[in-house]
N, C-alpha and C positions, 0 to 999 in steps of 0.2 A: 222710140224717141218721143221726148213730152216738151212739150212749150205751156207758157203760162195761160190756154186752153185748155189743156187737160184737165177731165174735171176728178175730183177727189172721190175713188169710189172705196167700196167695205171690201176687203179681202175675204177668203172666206173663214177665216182665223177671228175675222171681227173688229183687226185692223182698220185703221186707215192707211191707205198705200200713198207717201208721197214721192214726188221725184225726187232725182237723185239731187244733193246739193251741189251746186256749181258756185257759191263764193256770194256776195253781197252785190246787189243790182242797186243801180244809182239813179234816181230817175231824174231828169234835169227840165227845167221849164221853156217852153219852146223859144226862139228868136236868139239861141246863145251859140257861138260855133263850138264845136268839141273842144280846140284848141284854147279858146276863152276861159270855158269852165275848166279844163285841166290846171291852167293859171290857177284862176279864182280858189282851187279847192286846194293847190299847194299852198295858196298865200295864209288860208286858213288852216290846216292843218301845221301849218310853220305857227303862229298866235298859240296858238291852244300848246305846243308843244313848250316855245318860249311862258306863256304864264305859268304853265305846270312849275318848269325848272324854277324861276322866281320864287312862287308858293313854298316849295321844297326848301329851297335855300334857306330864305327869311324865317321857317320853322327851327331849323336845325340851331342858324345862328343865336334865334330866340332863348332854344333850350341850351343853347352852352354857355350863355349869360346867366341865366336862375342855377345852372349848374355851379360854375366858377361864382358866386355871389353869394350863392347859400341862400339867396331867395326863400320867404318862405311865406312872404303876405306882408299888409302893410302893418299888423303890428309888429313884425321886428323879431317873434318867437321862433322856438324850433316847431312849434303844435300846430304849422298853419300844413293846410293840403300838400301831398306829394305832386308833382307836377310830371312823374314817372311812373312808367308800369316797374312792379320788381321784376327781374329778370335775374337765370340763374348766374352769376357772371363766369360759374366755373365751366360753359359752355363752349367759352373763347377759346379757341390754340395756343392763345401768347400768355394766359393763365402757364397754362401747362407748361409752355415754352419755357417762360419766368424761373417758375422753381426749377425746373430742369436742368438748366442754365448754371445754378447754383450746386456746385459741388465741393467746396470746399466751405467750411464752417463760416457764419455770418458771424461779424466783428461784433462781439458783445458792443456797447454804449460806454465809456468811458467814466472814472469813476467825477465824482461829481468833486468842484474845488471846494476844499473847507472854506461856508463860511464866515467863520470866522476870523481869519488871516492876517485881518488887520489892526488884531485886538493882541495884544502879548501876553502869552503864555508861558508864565516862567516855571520851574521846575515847584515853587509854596504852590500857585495854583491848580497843578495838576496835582498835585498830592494831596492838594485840601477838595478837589471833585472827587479822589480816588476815597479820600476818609469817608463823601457823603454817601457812594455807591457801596460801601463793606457798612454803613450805618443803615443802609435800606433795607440789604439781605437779611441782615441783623432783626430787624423788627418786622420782618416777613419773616422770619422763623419761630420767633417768638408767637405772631398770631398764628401760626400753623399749628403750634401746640395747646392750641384752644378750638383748632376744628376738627367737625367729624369729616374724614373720607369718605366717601360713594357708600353707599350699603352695597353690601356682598351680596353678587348675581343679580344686580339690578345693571338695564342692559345701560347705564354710563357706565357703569362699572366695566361690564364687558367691552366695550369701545375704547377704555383704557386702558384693558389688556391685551387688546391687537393692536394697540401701538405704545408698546411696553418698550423704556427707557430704562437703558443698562446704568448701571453705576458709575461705568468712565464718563458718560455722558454726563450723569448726574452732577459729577464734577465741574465739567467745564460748562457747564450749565448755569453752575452759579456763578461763577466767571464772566458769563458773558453778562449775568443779573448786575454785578457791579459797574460793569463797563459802562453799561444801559445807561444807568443808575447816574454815572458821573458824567456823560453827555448830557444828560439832563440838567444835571447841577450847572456845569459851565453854560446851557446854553441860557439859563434862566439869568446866572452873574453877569453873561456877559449882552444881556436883553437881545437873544435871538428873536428871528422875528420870519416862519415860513413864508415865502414868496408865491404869491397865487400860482394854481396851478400846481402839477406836478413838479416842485423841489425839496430837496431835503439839505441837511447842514452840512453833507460832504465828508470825505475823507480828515479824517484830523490829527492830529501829531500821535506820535506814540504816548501807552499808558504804559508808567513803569509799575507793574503791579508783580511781586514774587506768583511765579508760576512754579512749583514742583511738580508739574504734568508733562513739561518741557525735560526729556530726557536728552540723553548723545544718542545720536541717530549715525549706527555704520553702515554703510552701502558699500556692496558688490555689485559694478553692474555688470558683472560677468556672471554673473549665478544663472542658472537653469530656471529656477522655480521662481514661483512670485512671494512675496510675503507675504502675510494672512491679511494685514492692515492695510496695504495697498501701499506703500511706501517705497521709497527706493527703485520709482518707474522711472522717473524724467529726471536726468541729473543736473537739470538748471532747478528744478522743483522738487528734492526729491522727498521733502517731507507733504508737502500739499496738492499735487497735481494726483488726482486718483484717490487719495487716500481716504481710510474714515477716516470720523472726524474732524471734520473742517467744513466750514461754512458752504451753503451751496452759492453755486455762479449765479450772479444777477447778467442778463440778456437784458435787460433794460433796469434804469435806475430806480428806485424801490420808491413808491408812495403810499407813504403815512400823514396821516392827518397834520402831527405836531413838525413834521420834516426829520423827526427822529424817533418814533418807538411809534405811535398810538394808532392801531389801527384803521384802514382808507375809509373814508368818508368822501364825501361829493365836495363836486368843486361849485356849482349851482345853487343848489338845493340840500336835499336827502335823500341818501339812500335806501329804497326800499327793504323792510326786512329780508333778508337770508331766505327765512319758511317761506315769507309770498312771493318771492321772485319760484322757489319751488312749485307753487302753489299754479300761479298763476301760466308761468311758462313751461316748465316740466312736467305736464300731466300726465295722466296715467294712458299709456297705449302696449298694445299687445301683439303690434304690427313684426311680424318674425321676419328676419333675413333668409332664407332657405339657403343660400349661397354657403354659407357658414356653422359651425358649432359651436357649444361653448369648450371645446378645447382652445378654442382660438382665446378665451378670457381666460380658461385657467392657466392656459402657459403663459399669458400677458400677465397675472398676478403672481408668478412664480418668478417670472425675471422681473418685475419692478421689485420685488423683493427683496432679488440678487442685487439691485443698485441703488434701493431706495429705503432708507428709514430717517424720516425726519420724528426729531428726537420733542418728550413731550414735554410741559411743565409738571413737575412730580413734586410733592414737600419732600421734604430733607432727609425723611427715611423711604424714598421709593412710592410712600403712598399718591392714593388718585386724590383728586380734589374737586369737591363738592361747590357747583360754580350756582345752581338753584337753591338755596337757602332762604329761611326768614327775611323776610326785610331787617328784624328788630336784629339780629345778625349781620357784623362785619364781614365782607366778602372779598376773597384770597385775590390781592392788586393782578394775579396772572388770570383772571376771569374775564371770559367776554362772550358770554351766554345769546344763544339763539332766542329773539325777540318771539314770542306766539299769541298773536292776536287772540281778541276772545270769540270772534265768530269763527275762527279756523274748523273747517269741517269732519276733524279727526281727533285733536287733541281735545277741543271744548268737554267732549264726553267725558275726557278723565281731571277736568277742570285745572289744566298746564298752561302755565303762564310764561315758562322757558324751558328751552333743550340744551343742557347740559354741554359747556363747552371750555375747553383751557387754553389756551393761549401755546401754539410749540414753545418752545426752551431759546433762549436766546443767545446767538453762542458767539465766542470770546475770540476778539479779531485782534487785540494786539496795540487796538487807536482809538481815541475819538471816531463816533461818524454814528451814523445811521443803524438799526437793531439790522441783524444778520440771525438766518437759521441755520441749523446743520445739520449735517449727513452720518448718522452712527454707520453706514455701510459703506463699503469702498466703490467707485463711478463705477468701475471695471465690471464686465460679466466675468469672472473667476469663478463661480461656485460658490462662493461665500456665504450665501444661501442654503446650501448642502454642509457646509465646514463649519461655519462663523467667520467673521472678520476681527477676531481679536484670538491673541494665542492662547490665554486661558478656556477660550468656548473650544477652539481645535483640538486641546490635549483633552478635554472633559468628553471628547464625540470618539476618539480615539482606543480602537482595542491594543495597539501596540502590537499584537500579530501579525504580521506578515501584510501588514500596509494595512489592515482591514478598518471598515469603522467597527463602533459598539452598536449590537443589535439585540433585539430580544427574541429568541430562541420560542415558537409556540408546541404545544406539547404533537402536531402533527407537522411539524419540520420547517412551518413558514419563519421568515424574516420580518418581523417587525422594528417599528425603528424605538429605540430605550423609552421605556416608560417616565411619565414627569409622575411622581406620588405627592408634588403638589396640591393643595386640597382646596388652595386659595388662587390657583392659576385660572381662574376665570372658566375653566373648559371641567376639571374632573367632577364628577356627582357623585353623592354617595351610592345613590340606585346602583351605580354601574359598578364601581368599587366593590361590593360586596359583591358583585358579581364577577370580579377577577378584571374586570374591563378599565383600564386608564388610557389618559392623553399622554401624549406621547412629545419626546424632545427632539430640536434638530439643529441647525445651524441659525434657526432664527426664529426669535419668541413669536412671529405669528403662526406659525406652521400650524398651529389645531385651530385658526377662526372659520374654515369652513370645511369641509368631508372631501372634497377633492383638490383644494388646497392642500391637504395633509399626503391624498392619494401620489399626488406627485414630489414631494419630499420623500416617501417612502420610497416610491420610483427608481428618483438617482441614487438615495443611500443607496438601495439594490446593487445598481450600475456600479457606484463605486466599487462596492466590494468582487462583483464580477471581474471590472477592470483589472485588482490586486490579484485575486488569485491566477488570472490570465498574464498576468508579470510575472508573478511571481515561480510559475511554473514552467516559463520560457528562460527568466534567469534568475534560478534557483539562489545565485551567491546574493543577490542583492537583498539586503537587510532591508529589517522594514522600512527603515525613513526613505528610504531610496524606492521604495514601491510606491509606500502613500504620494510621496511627492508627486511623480510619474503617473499613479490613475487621477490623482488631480488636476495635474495638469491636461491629461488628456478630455476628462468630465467639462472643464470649463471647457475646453476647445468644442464640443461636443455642443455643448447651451449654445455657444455663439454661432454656429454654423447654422443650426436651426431655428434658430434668431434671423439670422439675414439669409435663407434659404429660404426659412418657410413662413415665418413671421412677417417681417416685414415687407416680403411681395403681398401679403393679403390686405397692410392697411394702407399702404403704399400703392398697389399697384407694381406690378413686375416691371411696364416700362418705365415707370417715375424712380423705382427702386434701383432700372437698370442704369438711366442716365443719372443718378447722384452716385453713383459706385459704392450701391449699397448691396451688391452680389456678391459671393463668394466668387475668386478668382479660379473657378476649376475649369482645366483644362485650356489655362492660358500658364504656360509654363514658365512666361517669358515677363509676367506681369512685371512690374515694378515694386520695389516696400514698399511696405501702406505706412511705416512708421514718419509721422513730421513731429520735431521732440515742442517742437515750440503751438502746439494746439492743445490747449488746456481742455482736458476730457471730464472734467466737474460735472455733475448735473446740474444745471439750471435749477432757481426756485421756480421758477414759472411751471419746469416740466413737472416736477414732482406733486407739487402744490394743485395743478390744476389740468395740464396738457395729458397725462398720460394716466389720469383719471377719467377719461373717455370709456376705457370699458364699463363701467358702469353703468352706460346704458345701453351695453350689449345681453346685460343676465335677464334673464324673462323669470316668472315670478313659479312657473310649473318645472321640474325636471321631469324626462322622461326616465322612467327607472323601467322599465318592462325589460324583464326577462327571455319573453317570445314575440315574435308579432300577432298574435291571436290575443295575448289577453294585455291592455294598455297599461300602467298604472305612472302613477304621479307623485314628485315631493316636491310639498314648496320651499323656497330658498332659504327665508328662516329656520325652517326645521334642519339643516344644514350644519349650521351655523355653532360652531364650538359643539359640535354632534360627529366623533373621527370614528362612534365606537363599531360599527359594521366593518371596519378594518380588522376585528378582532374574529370574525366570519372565517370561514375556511370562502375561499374566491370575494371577499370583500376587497380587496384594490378592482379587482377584475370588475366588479357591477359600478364601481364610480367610474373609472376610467371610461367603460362600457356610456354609464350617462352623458358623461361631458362629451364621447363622439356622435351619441345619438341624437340630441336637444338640440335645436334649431340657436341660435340667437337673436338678440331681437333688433333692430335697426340702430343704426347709429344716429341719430335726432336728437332734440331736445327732450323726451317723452320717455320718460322709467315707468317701472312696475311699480304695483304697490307696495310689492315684499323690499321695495328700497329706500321708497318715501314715505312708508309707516313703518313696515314691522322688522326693520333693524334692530338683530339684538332684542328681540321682544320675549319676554317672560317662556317660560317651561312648566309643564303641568306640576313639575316637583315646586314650583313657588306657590307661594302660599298667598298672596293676592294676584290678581290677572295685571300684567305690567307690560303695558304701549311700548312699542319700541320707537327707535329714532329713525329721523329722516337724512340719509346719508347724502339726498345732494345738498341740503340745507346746512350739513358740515363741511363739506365740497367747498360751497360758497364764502362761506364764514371763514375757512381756511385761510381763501385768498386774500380775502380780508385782510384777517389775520397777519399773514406776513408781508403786507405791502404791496403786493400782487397788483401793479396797474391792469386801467381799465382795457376794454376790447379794441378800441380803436388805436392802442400805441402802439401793442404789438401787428397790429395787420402795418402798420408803415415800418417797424423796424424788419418785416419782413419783405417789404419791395412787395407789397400787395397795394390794387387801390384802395383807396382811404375810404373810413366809414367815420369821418366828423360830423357827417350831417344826415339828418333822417333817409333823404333821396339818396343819399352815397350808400348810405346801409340798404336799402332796399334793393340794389344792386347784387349785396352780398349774402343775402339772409328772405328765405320763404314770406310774401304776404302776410299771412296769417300767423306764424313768427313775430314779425315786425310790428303787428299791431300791437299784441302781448306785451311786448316790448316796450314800446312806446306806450300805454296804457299806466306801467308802472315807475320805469325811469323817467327821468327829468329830464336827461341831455344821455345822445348817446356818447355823451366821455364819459356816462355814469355806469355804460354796461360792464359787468361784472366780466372776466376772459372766458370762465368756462360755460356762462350761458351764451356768450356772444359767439365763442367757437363750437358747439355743439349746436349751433342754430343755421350754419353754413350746409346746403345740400353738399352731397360726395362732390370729390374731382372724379373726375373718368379714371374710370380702372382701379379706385380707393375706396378706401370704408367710409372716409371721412373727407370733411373741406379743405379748400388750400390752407387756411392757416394752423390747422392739425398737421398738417401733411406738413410745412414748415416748422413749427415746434420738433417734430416728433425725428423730423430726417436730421435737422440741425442737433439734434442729442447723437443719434446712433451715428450720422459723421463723425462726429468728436471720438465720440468710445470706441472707433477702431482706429482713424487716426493716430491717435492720442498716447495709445496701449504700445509700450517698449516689447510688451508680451504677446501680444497679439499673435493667433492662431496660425495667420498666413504668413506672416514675418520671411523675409528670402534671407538674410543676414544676423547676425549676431548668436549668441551661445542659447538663447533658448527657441532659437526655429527650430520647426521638426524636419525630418529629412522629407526627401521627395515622396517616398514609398509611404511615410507614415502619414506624410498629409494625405496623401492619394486615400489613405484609410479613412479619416474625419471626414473627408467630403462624400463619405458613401453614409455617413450617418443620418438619422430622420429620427422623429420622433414616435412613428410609426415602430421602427425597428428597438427600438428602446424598450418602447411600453412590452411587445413581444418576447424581448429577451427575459425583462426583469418582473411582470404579471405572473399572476399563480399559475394561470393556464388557459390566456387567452391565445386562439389558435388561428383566427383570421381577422383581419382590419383591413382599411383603407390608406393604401400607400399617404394621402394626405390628409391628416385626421382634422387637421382644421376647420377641410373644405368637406362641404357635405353634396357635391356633385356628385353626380353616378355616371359620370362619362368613362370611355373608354379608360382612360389612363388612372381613375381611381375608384375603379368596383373591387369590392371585395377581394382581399387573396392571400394564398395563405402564408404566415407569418415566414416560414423557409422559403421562402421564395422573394422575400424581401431582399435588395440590396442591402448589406450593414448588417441581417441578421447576425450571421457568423462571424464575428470581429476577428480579423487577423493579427494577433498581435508578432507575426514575423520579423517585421520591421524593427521591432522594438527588441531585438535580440541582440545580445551584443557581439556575437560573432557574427553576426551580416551588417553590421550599422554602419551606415555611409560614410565614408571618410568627407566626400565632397558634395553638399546639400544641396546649393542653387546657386544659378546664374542671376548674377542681379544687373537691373538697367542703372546709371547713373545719367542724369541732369546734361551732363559737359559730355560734348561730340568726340571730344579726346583728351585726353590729359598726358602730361609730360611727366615721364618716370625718368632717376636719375642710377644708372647702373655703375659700380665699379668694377672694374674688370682687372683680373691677375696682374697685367701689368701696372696696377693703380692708374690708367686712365680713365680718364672721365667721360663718359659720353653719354649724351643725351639724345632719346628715342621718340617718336611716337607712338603713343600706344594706345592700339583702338578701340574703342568703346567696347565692354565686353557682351 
């Protein structure tokens, strides 16, 4: 036992040995009863607790004043000190909660009222705006026949061939140029005048302009298959809901400078260059995601593909357009060239003064109002990508054979997909040409901008033809159309499953993915249709334009190409790049595919590689001077621009996110060091650009990306399975599949595909996206996958189901009216099925 006598001695350790602790000792000054001081030291310990709470309070109130106020000092600026630490806000529950919450598509923004209205427009003056819009394309054609195009394999050139615009487009292309064109005229006649802030001139009366593009449109909506063009889905819509060609969805009302065509500028100030917003915020990091591959980016660039081609500005024969010219040189009115500083740390060396840029295509709505872009590709995941979306590209891919496509046969028995013997397609060389080696064709003109891009086009052709002959040999009587259709149809069901199987739990998160009812319904037999006819499944410009441009800064600038683990080796991205010819290899699909499961990705941040923000598209040893490539978030950017793409703050409130109006509201939502960037270059953040301001948000829990990715990107793939009459999972109507065969789809994986349809890959990882080596995805071998062996029994027509599925309906009972032999009437309850 010790008392405070005990004296402090050394242990033999070298210690000091104290007594044991017993609590805090209170020493009181003599002449006071115990009783007294117990008082005394509640009354003080009550003071000290009462002014804490006080302090506390008057802090908080303090800060929800300068919060609510926008407070930012006494001159009145947004530049004055943050009065807040950033914090990540995606840390909150009720973040989570929020979009969770959200499961059915957010209500686009309303179209804006013409304003004009009050001004009459009779049928001379609509015809005299329609005369000045066909007098504009007129002498924009005329100077196009005094320009030169892009010089051949210089990389504009190249960047205008991976976003190659077909000829329907080119049509309504110029279509939309006169539309432009004569809201313009009217708004000038009738002294428009844009209203500070984000407005534009509205919706406006129809333009009677002859359209011979506007065919008779017949619909079956009994048919099995889908049309190539996306057509004939929704029969309140059934020319425009899905289809190509037609303008994409605005999510929010579209801000241009002029309130009608001219690319966003600031509502402040100015907007910082395109390149130095690059420059400045998108630096160069090499920070890798291990969780991940870039399979995850090359299926992400194969299904934007399947949904997305925003269509370019081309002159009148298809050519590119040369937007860097002379000064002493008239420049094509659809230019709007990337600004490059003369201290720029990259391009100064090759003395470049602009990055090459055209304006998308403006496409033809039918009204007065605001420029609108469009969609050459149909919203829907169908395959279209594999096929084309138009029926001349589908009979052109088409062997006619027993459903097959057209392949090129190589002299040791592989499958490649048809040679392009184009010589001006952007991708063929002579070097390789003489050497028997060409680019190759498929459902869609970008298919050769990168080697594993192409890997996977060759993929599903594979698959397709697999699917046919596995039809075809289960029911021999069905002629070909009756097969192609059928492995089509199954193909796209296939894309889509492993789209919201195995895609979007990775950028999502499985729980977020699972509370938006973004999972496949397997093994719920009882689900209900996923079809609502009235959810328009359009792609957003926002998504296309800007949101689903994210991977971009998933590609790291090295691939792993090693053939062993013993010896490492390397390619970097540009070398890639319109380079498909190693497919011409005996196992060349097998070593890309091989690449993209082995290479890491690199984080999702603000922060690309260099191989994206210089050498885009950059020159080949066969050029004949050394030629820089582009900076492709610096077109990202300009993009958005471009199509009127409001700022970062709109979209965070039309998503039911808190608001980032003011510097301290952003700091909330966007990294420190971020925000300085940020702030550094913009004026006001209603100036931040969407896709630097959503690539600046750290992940949500369990996602790749921040909440308002995660709201862009779920509010799209809601629609496109909502949306789809055709839809994979469908319980009802003539193009569901039966029980047994869906049971089939949902054993599919992308895993089992690459297996089936590879020269001779023999083992992978059930999830190729994820590069975990947990239990449930080490290595194994391809027969032993689920989906290897595709059954097509089901698809037989002497076992085909007569009776497919049970479906839920809405209403607890409905009343059915029976007549009975003796013509009485009588009326039943009949209960929910």
């Amino acid at each position: 036992m010790t008392d405070e006598t005990t004296p402090l001695t050394a242990s033999s350790s070298g210690y000091v040995v104290l007594p044991p602790y017993q609590g805090p000792s209170y020493v009181f000054p003599g002449g006071v009863s115990p009783r007294a001081r117990r008082s005394k030291m509640k009354q003080f310990q009550c003071c000290i607790t009462i002014t804490f709470i006080v302090i506390v309070i008057a802090a908080l109130l303090l800060a929800l004043w300068l919060s609510g106020s926008g407070y930012t000092g006494s001159s009145g600026d947004d530049d004055g000190p943050s009065y807040f630490f950033a914090t990540n806000e995606t840390d909150a529950p009720s973040l989570w909660q929020t979009l969770a919450a959200i499961k059915k598509p957010i209500p686009d923004e309303p179209e804006t009222d013409w304003a004009l209205r009050q001004a009459t427009l009779d049928p001379n003056e609509g015809a005299q705006a329609v005369s000045a819009g066909i007098k504009a394309l007129g002498d924009r054609e005329i100077l196009e026949e005094g320009l030169q195009p892009s010089a051949f394999d210089t990389p504009q050139f190249r960047h205008y061939r991976s976003l190659s615009t077909n000829p329907e487009a080119r049509k309504l292309a110029r279509r939309g140029y006169v539309e432009n064109h004569a809201t313009l005229n009217i708004a000038q006649r009738f002294n428009y005048t844009k209203q500070p802030g984000r407005s534009n001139i509205g919706l406006g009366p129809p333009i009677v302009l002859l359209d011979p593009t506007v065919l008779r449109l017949d619909c079956d909506f009994n048919e099995r298959f889908r049309r190539s063009t996306g057509v004939c889905n929704n029969k309140l819509h059934p020319r425009t809901y899905g289809a190509s060609m037609v303008p994409y969805r605005r999510m929010v009302a579209p801000d241009y400078a002029d309130g009608i065509a001219a690319p966003r500028i600031s509502h402040v100030g100015k907007l910082p260059p395109a390149r130095q917003v690059s420059l400045s915020i998108h630096r160069t990091s090499y920070e890798t995601d291990s969780n991940f591959t870039v399979m995850l980016a090359v299926f992400g660039q194969f299904l934007d593909h399947d949904i997305t081609a925003t269509s370019l500005t081309t002159s009148q024969e298809g050519e590119s357009i040369d937007c860097c010219v002379a000064k002493t040189q008239q420049q094509h009115p659809e230019c709007f060239p990337v600004q490059i500083l003369a201290d720029d740390p990259y391009y100064k060396q090759y003395n470049l003064s602009c990055m090459n840029f055209v304006r998308s295509a403006p496409a033809p709505t039918g009204r007065f109002g605001p420029r609108e872009q469009f969609n050459q590709a149909t919203a829907f995941i169908d395959g279209s990508v594999v096929y084309g979306n138009l029926e001349q590209r589908q009979r052109q891919l088409r062997s006619y054979i027993n459903g097959t496509l057209r392949m090129f046969l190589t002299d040791d028995g592989r499958e490649l997909l048809p040679i392009s013997s184009n010589p001006e397609d952007g991708c063929n060389r002579l070097q390789m040409t003489r050497q028997g080696k060409y680019c190759f064709e498929s459902g869609d003109d970008r298919a050769n901008e990168n080697l594993l891009l192409t890997s996977m086009h060759l993929l599903w052709a594979r698959h397709h033809n697999y699917l046919a002959r596995g039809l075809n040999a289960i029911n021999p009587d069905w002629d070909d159309e009756h097969v192609y259709q059928e492995a089509r149809k199954i193909l796209a069901a296939q894309i889509a499953h492993i789209t919201y199987n195995e895609f979007l739990p990775v950028l999502l998160g499985r729980n977020l993915s699972e509370a938006k009812g973004l999972l496949p319904a397997r093994g719920q037999p009882h689900a209900p249709d996923t079809y609502d006819p009235e959810v328009n499944p359009n792609i957003a410009n926002c998504f296309a334009a800007a949101a689903f441009r994210f991977a971009h800064t998933l590609l790291p600038g090295l691939f792993n190409v090693s053939r062993d683990h013993s010896t490492p080796e390397s390619i970097e991205l540009h070398k890639m790049l319109f380079n498909p010819f190693s497919l011409w290899v005996r196992h060349g699909i097998d070593h890309a595919l091989q690449t993209a499961s082995n290479t890491p990705v690199l984080r999702v941040d603000p922060f690309f590689s260099l191989e994206i923000t210089q050498k885009l598209f950059e020159g080949t040893t066969e050029d004949r001077l050394p030629i820089c490539g582009l900076d492709l978030v610096s077109l990202n950017i300009q993009r958005g621009r471009d199509q009127g793409i409001p700022a970062y703050p709109v979209f965070r409130r039309h998503c039911r996110l808190p608001p980032v109006d003011t510097w301290e509201q952003m700091a909330r939502a966007v990294d420190n060091s971020t925000l300085e960037s940020i702030r550094q270059i913009y004026a006001s953040p209603q100036d931040v650009d969407l896709y630097t301001g959503a690539l600046s948000e750290p992940p949500l829990e369990g996602a790749i990306f921040g909440p308002l990715l995660s709201c862009l990107v779920s509010d799209q793939f809601i629609r496109l399975k909502l949306g789809d009459s055709f839809w994979y999972e469908r319980k009802i109507g003539p193009q569901r599949f039966t029980k047994t065969q869906l049971d089939e789809i949902y054993k599919s994986s992308l895993a089992a595909i690459i297996c089936r349809n590879s020269d001779n890959i023999q083992q992978v990882r059930p999830h190729l996206m994820e590069r975990q080596q947990g239990d449930d995805n080490r290595h194994v071998n391809c027969t032993n996958l689920e989906g290897f062996q595709f059954d097509f029994q089901p698809w037989s027509e002497a076992i085909m189901e007569p009776q497919l599925h049970r479906a839920g309906f809405s209403q607890a009972m409905s009343l059915v009216r029976l007549m009975h032999n003796n013509n009485i009437k009588a009326t039943i309850n009949h209960e929910r099925l």
